[in-house]
C-alpha positions as CSV (number, residue, x, y, z in Angstrom):
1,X,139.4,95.1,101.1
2,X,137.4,92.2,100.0
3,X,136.5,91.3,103.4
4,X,135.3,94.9,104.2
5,X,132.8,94.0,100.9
6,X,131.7,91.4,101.9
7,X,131.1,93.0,105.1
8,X,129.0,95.5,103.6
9,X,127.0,93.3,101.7
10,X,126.3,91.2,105.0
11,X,125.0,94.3,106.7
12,X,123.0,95.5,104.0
13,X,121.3,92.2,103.9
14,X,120.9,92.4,107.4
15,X,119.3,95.9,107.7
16,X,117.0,94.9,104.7
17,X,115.3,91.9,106.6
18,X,114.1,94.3,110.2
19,X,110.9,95.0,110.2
20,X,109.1,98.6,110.5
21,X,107.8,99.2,113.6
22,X,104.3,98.7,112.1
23,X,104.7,95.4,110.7
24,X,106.3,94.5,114.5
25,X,103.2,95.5,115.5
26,X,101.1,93.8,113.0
27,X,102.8,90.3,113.0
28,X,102.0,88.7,116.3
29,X,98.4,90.4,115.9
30,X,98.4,88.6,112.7
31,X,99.2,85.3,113.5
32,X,96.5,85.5,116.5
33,X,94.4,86.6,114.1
34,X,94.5,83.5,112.1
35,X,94.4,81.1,115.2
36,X,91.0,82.8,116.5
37,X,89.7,82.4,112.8
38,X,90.4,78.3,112.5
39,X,88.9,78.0,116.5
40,X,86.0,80.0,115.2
41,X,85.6,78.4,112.1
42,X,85.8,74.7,114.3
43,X,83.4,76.2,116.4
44,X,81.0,76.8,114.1
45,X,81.3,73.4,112.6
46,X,80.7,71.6,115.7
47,X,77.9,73.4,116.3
48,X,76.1,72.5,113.2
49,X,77.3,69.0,113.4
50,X,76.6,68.7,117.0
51,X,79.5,66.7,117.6
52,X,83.1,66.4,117.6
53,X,85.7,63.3,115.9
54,X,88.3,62.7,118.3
55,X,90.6,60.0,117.5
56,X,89.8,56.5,118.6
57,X,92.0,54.5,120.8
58,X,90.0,51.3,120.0
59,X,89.3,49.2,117.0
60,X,86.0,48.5,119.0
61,X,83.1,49.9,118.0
62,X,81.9,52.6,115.5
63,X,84.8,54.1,114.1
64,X,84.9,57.0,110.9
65,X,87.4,58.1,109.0
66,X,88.0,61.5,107.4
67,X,88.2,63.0,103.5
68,X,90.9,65.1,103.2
69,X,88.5,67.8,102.3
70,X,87.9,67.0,106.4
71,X,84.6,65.4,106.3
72,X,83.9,62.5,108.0
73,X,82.4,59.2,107.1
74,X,81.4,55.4,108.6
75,X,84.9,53.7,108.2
76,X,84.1,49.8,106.5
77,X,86.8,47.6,106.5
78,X,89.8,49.9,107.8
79,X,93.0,48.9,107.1
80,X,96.0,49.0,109.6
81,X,97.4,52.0,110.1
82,X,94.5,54.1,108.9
83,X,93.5,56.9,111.6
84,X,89.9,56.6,112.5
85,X,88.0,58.6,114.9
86,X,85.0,58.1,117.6
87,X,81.8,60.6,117.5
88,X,81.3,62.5,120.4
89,X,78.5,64.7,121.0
90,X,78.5,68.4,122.3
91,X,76.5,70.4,124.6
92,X,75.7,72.9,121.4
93,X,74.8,76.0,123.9
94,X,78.7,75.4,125.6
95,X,79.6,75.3,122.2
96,X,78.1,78.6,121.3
97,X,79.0,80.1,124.4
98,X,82.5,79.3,123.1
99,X,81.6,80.8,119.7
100,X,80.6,84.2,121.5
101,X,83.7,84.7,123.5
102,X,86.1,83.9,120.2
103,X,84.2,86.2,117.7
104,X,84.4,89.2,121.0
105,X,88.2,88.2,121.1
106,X,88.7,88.5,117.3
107,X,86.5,91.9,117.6
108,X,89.8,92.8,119.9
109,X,92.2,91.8,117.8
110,X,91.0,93.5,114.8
111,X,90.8,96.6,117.1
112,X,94.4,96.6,118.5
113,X,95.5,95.4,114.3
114,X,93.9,99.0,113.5
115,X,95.8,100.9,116.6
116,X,98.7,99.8,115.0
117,X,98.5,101.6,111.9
118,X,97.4,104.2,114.2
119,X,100.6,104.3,116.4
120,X,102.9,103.7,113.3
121,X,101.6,105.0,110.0
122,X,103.0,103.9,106.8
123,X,105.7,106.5,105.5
């Protein structure tokens, strides 16, 4: 009997956790949503810095080193083990060209989230 309970319990746990068909829907479309938003939003900060920080490889040469607010700055006197970074600059119109084909993707996204409260409305 007490294994038949705890059965029970197990199963009811179980059928709590599935998702609705519309948050099945929603989830991946979500998550996608939220990658397309950081590219754009990395985009868009290229652009207006016309460059990119990639990490260096090299103590040699002009290094910088990052806030943690992400901002970068001319590294002096780096101590070992500190991650520094090389500037590199961007060909802006690529950039923006870039830009234009993630905010159409995101316009998709937010299209096909909407169809899925279309297909499965909330009961």
């Amino acid at each position: 009997m007490r294994n038949l309970i705890s059965l029970s319990v197990l199963l009811l746990a179980i059928v709590g956790c599935t998702l609705t068909p519309l948050q099945e829907c929603q989830m991946p479309l979500r998550r996608a949503l939220a990658d397309n938003q950081a590219q754009i939003d990395d985009a868009r900060l290229n652009i207006q810095r016309g460059a990119i920080y990639i990490p260096a490889k090299s103590s040699i040469g002009v290094r910088y080193c990052a806030t943690p607010q992400g901002n970068f700055h001319l590294c002096l006197g780096v101590q070992d083990g500190t991650v520094t970074y090389r500037k590199m600059r961007i060909d802006v119109a690529a950039e923006q060209a870039k830009l234009n084909v993630l905010l159409a993707r995101r316009n998709e996204l937010e299209a096909s989230y909407a169809q899925c409260s279309v297909r499965f409305p909330a009961v």
